[in-house]
VEXNU-792071 format. One record per atom (N, C-alpha, C): residue in one letter; atom name; x, y, z. Coordinates in steps of 0.1 Angstrom, whole numbers, plus 5000, padded with zeros to 4 digits. Example, Ala and Ser with C-alpha at 12.3 -4.5 7.8 and 13.67 -1.06 7.14 Angstrom:
2
<residu=A	atome=N	X=5132	Y=4943	Z=5078>
<residu=A	atome=CA	X=5123	Y=4955	Z=5078>
<residu=A	atome=C	X=5132	Y=4967	Z=5078>
<residu=S	atome=N	X=5128	Y=4978	Z=5071>
<residu=S	atome=CA	X=5137	Y=4989	Z=5071>
<residu=S	atome=C	X=5129	Y=5000	Z=5079>
***
This chain:
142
<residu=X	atome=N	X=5008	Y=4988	Z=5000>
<residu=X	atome=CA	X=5000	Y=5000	Z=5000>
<residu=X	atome=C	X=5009	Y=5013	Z=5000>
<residu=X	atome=N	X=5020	Y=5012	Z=5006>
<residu=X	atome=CA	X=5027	Y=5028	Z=5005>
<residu=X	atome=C	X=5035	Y=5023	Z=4998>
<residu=X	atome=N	X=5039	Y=5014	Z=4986>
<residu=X	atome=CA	X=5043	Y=5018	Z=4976>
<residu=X	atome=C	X=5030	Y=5023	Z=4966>
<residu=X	atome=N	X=5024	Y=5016	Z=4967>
<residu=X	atome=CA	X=5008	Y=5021	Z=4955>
<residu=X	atome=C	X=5008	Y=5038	Z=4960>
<residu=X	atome=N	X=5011	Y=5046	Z=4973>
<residu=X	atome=CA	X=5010	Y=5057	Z=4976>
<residu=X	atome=C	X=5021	Y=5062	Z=4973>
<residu=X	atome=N	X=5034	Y=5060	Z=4966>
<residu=X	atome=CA	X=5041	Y=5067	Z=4960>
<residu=X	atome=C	X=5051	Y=5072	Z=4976>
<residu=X	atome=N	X=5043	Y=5065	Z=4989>
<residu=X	atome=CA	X=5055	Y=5069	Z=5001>
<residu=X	atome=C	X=5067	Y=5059	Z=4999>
<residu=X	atome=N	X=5075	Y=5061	Z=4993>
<residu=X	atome=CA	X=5086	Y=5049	Z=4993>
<residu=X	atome=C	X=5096	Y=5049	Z=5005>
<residu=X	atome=N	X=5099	Y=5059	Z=5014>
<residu=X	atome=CA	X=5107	Y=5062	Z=5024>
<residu=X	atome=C	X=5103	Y=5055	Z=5036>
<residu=X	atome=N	X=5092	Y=5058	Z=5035>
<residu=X	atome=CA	X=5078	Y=5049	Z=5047>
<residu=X	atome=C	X=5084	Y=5040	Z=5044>
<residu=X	atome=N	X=5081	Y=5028	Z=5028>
<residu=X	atome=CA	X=5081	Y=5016	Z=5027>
<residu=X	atome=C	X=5093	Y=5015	Z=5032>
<residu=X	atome=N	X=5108	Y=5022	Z=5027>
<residu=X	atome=CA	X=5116	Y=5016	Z=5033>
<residu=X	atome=C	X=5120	Y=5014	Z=5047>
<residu=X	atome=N	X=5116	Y=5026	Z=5053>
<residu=X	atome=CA	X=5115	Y=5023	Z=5071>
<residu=X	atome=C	X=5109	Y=5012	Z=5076>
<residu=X	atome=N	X=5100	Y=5005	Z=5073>
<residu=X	atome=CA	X=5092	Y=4990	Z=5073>
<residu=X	atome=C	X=5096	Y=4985	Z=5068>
<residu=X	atome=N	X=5102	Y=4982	Z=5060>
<residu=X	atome=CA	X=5116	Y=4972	Z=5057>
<residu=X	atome=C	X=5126	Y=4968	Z=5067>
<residu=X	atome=N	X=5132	Y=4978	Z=5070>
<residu=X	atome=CA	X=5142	Y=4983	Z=5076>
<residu=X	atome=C	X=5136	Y=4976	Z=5093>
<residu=X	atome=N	X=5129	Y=4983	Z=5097>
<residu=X	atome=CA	X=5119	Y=4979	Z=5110>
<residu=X	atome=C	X=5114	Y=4970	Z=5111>
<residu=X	atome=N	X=5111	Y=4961	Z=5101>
<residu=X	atome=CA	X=5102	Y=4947	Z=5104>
<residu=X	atome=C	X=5110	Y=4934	Z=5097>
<residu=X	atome=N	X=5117	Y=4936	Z=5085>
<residu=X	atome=CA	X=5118	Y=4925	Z=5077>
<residu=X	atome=C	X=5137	Y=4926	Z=5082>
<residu=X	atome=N	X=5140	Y=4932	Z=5084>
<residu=X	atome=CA	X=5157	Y=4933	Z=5085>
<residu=X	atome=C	X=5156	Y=4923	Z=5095>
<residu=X	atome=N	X=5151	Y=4924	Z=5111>
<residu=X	atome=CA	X=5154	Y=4919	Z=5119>
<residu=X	atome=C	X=5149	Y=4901	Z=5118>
<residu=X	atome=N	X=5139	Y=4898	Z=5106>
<residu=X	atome=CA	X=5132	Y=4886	Z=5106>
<residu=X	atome=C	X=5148	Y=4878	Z=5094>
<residu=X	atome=N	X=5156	Y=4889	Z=5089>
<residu=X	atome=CA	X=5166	Y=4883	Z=5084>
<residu=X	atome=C	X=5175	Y=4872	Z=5095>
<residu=X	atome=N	X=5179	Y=4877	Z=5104>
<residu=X	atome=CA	X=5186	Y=4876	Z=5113>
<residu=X	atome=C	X=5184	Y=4861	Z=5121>
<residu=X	atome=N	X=5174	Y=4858	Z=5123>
<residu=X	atome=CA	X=5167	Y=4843	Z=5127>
<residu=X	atome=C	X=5172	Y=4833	Z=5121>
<residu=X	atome=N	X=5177	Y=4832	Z=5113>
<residu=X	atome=CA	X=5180	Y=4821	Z=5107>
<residu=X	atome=C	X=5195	Y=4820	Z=5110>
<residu=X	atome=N	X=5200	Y=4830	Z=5110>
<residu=X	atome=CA	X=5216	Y=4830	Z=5109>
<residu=X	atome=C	X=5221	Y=4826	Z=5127>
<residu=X	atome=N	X=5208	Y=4832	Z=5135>
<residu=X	atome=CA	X=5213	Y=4828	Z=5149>
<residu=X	atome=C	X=5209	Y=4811	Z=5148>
<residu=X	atome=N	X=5195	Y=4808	Z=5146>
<residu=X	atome=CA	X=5195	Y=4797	Z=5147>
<residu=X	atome=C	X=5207	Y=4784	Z=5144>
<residu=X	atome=N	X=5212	Y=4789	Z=5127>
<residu=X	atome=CA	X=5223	Y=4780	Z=5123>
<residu=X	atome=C	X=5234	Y=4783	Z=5131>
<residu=X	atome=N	X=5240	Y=4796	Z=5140>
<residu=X	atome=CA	X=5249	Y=4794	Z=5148>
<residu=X	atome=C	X=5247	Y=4789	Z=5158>
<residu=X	atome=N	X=5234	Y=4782	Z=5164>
<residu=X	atome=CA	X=5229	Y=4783	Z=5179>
<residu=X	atome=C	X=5232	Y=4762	Z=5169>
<residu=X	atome=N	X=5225	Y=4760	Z=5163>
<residu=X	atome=CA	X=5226	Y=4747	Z=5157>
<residu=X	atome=C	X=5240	Y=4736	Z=5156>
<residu=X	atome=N	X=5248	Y=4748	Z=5149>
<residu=X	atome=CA	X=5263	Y=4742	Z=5147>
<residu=X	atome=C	X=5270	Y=4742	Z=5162>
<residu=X	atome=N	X=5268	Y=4751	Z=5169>
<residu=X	atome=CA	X=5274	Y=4746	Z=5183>
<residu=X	atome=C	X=5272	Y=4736	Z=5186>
<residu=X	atome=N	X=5256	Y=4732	Z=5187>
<residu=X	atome=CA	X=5253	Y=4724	Z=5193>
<residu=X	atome=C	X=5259	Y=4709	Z=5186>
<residu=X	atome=N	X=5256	Y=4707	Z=5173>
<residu=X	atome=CA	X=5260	Y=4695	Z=5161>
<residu=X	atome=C	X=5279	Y=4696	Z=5169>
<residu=X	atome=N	X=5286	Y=4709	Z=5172>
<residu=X	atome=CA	X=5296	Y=4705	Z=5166>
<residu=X	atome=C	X=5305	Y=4703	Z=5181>
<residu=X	atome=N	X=5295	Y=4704	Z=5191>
<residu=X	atome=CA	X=5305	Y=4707	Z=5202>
<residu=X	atome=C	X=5302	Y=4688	Z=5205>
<residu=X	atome=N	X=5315	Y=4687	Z=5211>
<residu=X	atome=CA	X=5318	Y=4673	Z=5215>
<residu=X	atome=C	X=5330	Y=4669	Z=5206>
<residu=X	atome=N	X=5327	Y=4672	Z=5193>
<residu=X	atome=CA	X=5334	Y=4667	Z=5185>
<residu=X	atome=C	X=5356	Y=4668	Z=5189>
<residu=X	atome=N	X=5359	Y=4658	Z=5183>
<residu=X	atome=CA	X=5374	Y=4658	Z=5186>
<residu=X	atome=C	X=5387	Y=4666	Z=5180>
<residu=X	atome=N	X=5391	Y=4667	Z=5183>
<residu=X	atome=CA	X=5400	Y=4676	Z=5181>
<residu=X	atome=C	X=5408	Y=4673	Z=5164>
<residu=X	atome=N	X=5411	Y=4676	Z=5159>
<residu=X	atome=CA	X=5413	Y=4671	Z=5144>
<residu=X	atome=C	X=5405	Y=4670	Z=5134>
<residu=X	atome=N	X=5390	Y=4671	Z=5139>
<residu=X	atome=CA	X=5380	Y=4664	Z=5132>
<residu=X	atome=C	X=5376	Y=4670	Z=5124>
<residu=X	atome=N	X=5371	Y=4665	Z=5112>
<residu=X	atome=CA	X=5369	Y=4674	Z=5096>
<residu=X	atome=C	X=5355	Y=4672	Z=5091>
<residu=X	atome=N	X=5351	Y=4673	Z=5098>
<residu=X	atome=CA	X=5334	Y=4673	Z=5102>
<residu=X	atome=C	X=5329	Y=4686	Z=5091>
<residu=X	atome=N	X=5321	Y=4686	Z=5079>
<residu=X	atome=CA	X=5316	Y=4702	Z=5075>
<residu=X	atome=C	X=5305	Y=4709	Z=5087>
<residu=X	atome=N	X=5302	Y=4702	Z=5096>
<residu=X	atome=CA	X=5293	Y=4711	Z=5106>
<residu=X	atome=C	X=5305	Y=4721	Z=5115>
<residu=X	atome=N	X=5315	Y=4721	Z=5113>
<residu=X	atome=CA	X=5325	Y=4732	Z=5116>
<residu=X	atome=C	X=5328	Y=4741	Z=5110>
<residu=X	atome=N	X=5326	Y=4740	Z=5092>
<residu=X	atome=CA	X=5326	Y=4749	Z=5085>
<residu=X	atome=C	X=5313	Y=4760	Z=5086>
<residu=X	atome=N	X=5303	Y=4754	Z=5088>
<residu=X	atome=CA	X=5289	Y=4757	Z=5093>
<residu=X	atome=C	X=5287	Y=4768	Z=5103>
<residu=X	atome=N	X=5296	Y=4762	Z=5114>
<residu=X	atome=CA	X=5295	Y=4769	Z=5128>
<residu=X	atome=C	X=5303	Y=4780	Z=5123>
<residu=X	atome=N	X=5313	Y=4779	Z=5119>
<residu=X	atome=CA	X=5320	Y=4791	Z=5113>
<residu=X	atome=C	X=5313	Y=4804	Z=5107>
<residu=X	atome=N	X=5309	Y=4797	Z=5096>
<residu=X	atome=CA	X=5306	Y=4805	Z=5090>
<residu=X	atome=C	X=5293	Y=4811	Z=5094>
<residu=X	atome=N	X=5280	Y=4809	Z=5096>
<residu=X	atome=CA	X=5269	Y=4814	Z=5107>
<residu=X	atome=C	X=5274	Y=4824	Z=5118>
<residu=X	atome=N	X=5286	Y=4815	Z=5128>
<residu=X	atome=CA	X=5290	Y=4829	Z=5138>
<residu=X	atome=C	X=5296	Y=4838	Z=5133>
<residu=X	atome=N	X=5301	Y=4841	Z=5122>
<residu=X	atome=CA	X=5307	Y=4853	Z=5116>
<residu=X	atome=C	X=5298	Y=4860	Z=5107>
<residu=X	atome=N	X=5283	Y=4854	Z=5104>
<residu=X	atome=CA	X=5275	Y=4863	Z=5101>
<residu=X	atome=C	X=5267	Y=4872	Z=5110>
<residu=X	atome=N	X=5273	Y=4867	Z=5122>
<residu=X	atome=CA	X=5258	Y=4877	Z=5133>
<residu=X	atome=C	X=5270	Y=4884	Z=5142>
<residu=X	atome=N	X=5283	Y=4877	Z=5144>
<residu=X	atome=CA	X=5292	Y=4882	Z=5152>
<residu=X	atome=C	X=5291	Y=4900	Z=5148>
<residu=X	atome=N	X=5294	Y=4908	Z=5137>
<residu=X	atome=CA	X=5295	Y=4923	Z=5137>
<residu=X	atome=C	X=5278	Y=4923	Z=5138>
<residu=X	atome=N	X=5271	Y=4921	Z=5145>
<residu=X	atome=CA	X=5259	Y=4927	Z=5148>
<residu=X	atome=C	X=5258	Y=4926	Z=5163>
<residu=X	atome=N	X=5269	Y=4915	Z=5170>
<residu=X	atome=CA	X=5269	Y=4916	Z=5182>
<residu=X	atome=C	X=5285	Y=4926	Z=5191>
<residu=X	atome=N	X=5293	Y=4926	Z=5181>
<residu=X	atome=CA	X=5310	Y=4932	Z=5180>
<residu=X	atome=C	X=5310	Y=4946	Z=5188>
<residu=X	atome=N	X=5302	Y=4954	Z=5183>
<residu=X	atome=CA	X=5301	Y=4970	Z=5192>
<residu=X	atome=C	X=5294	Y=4969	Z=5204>
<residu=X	atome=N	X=5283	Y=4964	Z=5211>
<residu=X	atome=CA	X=5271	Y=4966	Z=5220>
<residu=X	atome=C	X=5279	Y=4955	Z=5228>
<residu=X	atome=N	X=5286	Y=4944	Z=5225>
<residu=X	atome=CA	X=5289	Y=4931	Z=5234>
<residu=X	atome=C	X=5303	Y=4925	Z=5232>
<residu=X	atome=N	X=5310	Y=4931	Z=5232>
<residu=X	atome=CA	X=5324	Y=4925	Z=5226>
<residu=X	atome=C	X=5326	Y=4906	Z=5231>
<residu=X	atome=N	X=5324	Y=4909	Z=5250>
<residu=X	atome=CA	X=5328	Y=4899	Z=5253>
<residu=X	atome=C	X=5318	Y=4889	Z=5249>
<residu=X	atome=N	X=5308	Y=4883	Z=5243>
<residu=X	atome=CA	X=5297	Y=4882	Z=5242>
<residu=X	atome=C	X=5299	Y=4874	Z=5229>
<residu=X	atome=N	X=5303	Y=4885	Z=5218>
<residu=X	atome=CA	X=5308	Y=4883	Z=5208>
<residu=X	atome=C	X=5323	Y=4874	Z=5204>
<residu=X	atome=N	X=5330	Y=4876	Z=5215>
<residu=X	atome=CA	X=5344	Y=4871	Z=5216>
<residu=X	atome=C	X=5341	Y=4856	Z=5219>
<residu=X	atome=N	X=5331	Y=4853	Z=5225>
<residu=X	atome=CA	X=5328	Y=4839	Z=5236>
<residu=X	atome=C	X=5328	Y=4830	Z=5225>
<residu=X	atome=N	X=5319	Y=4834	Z=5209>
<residu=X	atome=CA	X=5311	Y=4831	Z=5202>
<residu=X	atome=C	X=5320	Y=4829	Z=5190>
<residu=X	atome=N	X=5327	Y=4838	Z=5188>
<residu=X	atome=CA	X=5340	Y=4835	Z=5177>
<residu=X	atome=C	X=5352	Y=4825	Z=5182>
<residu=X	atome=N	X=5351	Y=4825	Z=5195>
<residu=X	atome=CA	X=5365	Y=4817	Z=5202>
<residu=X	atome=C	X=5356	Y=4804	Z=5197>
<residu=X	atome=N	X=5347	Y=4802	Z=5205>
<residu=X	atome=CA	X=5340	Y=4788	Z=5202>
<residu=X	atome=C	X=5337	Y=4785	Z=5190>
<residu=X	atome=N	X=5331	Y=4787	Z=5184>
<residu=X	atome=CA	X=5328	Y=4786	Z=5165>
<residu=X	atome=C	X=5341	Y=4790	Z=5160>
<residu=X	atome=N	X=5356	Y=4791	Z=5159>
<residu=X	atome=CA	X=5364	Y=4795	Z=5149>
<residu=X	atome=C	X=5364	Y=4778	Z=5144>
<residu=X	atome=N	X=5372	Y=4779	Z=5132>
<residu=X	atome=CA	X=5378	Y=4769	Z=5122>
<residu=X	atome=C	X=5391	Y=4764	Z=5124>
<residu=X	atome=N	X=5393	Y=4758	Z=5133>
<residu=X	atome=CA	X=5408	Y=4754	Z=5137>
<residu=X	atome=C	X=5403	Y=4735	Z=5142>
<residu=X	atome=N	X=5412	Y=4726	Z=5130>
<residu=X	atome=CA	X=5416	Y=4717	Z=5134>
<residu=X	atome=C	X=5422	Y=4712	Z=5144>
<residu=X	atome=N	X=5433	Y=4721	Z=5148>
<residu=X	atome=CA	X=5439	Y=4721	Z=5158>
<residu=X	atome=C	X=5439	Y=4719	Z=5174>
<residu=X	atome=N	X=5423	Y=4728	Z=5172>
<residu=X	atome=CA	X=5421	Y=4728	Z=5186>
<residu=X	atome=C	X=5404	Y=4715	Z=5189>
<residu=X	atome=N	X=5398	Y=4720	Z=5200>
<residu=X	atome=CA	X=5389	Y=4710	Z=5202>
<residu=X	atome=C	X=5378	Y=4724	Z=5201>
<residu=X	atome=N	X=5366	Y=4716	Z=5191>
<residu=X	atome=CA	X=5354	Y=4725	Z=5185>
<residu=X	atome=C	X=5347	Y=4728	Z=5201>
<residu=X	atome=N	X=5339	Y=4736	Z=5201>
<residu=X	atome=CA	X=5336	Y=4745	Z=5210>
<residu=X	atome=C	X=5341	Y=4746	Z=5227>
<residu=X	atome=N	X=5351	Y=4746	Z=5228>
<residu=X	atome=CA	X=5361	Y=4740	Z=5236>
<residu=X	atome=C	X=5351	Y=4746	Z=5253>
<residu=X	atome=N	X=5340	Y=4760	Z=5250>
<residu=X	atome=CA	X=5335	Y=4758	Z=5264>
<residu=X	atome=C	X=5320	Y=4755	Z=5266>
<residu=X	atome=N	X=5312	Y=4748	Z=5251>
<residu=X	atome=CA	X=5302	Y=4738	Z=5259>
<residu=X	atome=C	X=5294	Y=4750	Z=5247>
<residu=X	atome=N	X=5283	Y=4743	Z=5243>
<residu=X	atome=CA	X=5274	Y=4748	Z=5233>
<residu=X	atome=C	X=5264	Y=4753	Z=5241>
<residu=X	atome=N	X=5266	Y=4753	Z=5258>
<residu=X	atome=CA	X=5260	Y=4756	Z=5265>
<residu=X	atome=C	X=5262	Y=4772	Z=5267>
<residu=X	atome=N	X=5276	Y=4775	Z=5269>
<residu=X	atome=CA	X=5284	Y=4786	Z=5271>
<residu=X	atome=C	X=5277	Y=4798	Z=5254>
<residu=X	atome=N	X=5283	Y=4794	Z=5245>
<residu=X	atome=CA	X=5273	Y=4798	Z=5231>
<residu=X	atome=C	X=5259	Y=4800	Z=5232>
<residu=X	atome=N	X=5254	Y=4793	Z=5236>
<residu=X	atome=CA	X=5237	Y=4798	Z=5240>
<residu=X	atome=C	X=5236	Y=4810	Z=5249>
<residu=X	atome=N	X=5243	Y=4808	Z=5256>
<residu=X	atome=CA	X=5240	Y=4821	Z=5268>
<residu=X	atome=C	X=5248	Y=4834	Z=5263>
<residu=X	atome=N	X=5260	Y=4832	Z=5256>
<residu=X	atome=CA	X=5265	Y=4847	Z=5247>
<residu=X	atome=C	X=5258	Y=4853	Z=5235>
<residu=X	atome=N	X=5253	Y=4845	Z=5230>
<residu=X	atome=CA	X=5243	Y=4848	Z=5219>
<residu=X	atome=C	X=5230	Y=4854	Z=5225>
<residu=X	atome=N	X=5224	Y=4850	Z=5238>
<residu=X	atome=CA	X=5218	Y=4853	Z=5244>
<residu=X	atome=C	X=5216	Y=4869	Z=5254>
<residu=X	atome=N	X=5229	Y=4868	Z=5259>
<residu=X	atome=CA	X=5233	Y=4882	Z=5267>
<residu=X	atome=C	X=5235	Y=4892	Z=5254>
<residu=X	atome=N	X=5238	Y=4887	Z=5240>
<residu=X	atome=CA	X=5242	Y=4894	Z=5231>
<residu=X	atome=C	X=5234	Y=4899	Z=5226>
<residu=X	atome=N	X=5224	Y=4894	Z=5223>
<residu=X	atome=CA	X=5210	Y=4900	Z=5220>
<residu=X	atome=C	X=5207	Y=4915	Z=5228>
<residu=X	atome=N	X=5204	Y=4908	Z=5240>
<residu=X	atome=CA	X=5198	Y=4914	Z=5254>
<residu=X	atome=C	X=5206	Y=4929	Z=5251>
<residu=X	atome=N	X=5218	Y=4928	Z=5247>
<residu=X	atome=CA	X=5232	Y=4944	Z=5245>
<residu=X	atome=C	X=5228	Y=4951	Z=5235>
<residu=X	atome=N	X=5219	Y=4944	Z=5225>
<residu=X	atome=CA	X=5224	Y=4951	Z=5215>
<residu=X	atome=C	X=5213	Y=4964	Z=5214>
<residu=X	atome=N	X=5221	Y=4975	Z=5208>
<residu=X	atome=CA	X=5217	Y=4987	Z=5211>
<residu=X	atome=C	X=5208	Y=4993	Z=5201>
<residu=X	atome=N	X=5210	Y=4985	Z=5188>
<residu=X	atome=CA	X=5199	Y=4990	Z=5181>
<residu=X	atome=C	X=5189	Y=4984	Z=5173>
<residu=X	atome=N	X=5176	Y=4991	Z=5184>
<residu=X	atome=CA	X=5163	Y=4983	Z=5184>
<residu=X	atome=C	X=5158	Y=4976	Z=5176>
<residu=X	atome=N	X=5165	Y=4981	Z=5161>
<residu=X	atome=CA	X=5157	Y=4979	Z=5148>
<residu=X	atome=C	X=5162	Y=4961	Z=5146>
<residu=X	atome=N	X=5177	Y=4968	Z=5147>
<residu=X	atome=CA	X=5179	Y=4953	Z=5147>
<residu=X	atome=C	X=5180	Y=4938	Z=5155>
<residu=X	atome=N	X=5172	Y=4945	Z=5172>
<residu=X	atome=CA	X=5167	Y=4930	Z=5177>
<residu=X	atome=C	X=5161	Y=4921	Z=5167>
<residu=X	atome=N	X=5163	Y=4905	Z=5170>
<residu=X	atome=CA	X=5159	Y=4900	Z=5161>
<residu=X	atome=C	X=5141	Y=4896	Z=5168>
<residu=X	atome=N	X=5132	Y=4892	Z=5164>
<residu=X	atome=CA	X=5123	Y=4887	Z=5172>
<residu=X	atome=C	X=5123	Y=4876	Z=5176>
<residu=X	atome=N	X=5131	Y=4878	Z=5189>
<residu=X	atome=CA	X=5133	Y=4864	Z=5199>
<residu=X	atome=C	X=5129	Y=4856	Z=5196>
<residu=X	atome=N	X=5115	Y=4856	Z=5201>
<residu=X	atome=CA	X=5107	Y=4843	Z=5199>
<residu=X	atome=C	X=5101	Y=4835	Z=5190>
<residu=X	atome=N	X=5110	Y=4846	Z=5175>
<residu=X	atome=CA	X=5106	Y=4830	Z=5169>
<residu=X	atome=C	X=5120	Y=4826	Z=5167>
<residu=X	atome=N	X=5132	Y=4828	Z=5175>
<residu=X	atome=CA	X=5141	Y=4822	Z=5172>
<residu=X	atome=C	X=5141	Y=4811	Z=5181>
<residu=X	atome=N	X=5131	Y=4804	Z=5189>
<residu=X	atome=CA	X=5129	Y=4792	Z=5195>
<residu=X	atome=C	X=5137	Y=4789	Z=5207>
<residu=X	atome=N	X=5135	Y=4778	Z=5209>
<residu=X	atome=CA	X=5140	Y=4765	Z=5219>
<residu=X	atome=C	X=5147	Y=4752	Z=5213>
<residu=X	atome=N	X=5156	Y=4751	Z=5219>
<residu=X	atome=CA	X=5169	Y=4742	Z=5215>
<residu=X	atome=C	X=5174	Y=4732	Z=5223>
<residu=X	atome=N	X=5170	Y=4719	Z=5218>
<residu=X	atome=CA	X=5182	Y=4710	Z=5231>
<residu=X	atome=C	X=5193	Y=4708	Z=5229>
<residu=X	atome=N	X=5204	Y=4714	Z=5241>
<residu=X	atome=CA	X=5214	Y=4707	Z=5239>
<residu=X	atome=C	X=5216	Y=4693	Z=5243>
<residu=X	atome=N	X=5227	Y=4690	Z=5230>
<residu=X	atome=CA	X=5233	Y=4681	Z=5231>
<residu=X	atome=C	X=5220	Y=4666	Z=5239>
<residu=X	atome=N	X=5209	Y=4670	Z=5230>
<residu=X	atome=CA	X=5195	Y=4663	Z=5238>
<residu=X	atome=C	X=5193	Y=4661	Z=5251>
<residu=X	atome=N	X=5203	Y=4669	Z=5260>
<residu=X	atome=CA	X=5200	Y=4673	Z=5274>
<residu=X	atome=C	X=5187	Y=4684	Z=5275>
<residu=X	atome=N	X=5193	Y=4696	Z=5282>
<residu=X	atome=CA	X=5187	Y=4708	Z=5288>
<residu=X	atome=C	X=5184	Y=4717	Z=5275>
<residu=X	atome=N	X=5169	Y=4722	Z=5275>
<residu=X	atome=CA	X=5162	Y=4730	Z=5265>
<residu=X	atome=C	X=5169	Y=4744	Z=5272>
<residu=X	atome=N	X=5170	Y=4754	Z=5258>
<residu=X	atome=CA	X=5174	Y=4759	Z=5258>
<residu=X	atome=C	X=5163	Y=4775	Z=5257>
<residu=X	atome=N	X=5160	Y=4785	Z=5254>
<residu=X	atome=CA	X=5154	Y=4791	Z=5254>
<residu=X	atome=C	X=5162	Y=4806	Z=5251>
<residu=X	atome=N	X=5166	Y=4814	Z=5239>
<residu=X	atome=CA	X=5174	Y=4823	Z=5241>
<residu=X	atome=C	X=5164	Y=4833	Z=5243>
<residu=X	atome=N	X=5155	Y=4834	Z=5241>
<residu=X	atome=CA	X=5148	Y=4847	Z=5248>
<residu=X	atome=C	X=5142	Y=4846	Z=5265>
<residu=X	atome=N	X=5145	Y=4837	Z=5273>
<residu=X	atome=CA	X=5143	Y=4835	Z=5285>
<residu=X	atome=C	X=5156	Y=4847	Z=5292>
<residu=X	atome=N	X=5147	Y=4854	Z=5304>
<residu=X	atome=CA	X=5156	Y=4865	Z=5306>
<residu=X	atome=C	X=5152	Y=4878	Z=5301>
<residu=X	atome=N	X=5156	Y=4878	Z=5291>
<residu=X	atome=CA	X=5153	Y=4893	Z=5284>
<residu=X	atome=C	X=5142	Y=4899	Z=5285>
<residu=X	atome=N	X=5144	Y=4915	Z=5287>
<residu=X	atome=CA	X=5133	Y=4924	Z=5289>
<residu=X	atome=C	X=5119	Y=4922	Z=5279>
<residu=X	atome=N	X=5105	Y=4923	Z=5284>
<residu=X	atome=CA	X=5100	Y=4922	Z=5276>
<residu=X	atome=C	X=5098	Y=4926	Z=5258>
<residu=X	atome=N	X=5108	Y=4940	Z=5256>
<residu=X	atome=CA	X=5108	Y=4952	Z=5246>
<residu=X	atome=C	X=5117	Y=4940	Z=5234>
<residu=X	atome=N	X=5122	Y=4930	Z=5242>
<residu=X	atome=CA	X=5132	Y=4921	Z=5228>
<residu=X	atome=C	X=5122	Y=4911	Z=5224>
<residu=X	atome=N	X=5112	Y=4908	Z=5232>
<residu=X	atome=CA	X=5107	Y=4899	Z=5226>
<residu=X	atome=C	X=5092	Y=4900	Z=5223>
<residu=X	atome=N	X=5094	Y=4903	Z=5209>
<residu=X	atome=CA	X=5084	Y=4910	Z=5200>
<residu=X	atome=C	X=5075	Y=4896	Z=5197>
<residu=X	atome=N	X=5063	Y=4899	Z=5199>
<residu=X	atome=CA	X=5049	Y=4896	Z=5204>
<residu=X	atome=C	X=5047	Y=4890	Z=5184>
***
């Protein structure tokens, strides 16, 4: 309708305000996913669910980098791409909760994601997970 009215600036503010942040969901999800797939795994291991975790935490990491550093640091230490070392070396447990506080920091509004449809998660088919448990009502858009 406000393109049919010729308001295009509108339209793009409602873009910007509604559909940006529904981008975002998927990319937490696949990093909230690949923790989970990839943590346990052994140290050397050439698993593509590491390339995965990789690459998902480095798409949401500069949206969490300014508002949460440490938050953000938790998240790139655990998801980097190193054979070398042992994949999420402090628990896909640890990842849920930075991604989580990382949210909660982030300063601009537009781009909270809407929590709740970014779900519930079991780790490691233990303890459900919940990343919008905690957070002020204002992140988790109804």
């Amino acid at each position: 309708t406000l393109l049919v009215l010729g308001e295009c600036s509108s339209f793009k503010d409602k873009i910007i305000d509604f559909i940006s942040p529904l981008l975002l969901i998927p990319l937490i999800q696949g990093t909230l996913n690949a923790a989970n797939v990839t943590d346990g795994l052994p140290v050397g291991s050439r698993e593509a669910s590491l390339a995965d975790a990789f690459t998902f935490s480095r798409a949401i990491i500069p949206l969490f980098d300014n508002s949460s550093i440490t938050n953000a640091e938790t998240i790139a230490e655990n998801l980097k791409f190193d054979v070398l070392t042992k994949p999420v070396p402090d628990g896909a447990g640890t990842v849920f909760e930075a991604v989580k506080k990382a949210i909660k920091d982030m300063k601009t509004p537009s781009f909270e994601p809407h929590c709740k449809n970014i779900g519930t998660y079991k780790i490691n088919g233990g303890s459900v997970e919940n990343v919008c448990d905690g957070l002020p009502l204002s992140s988790v858009v109804t």
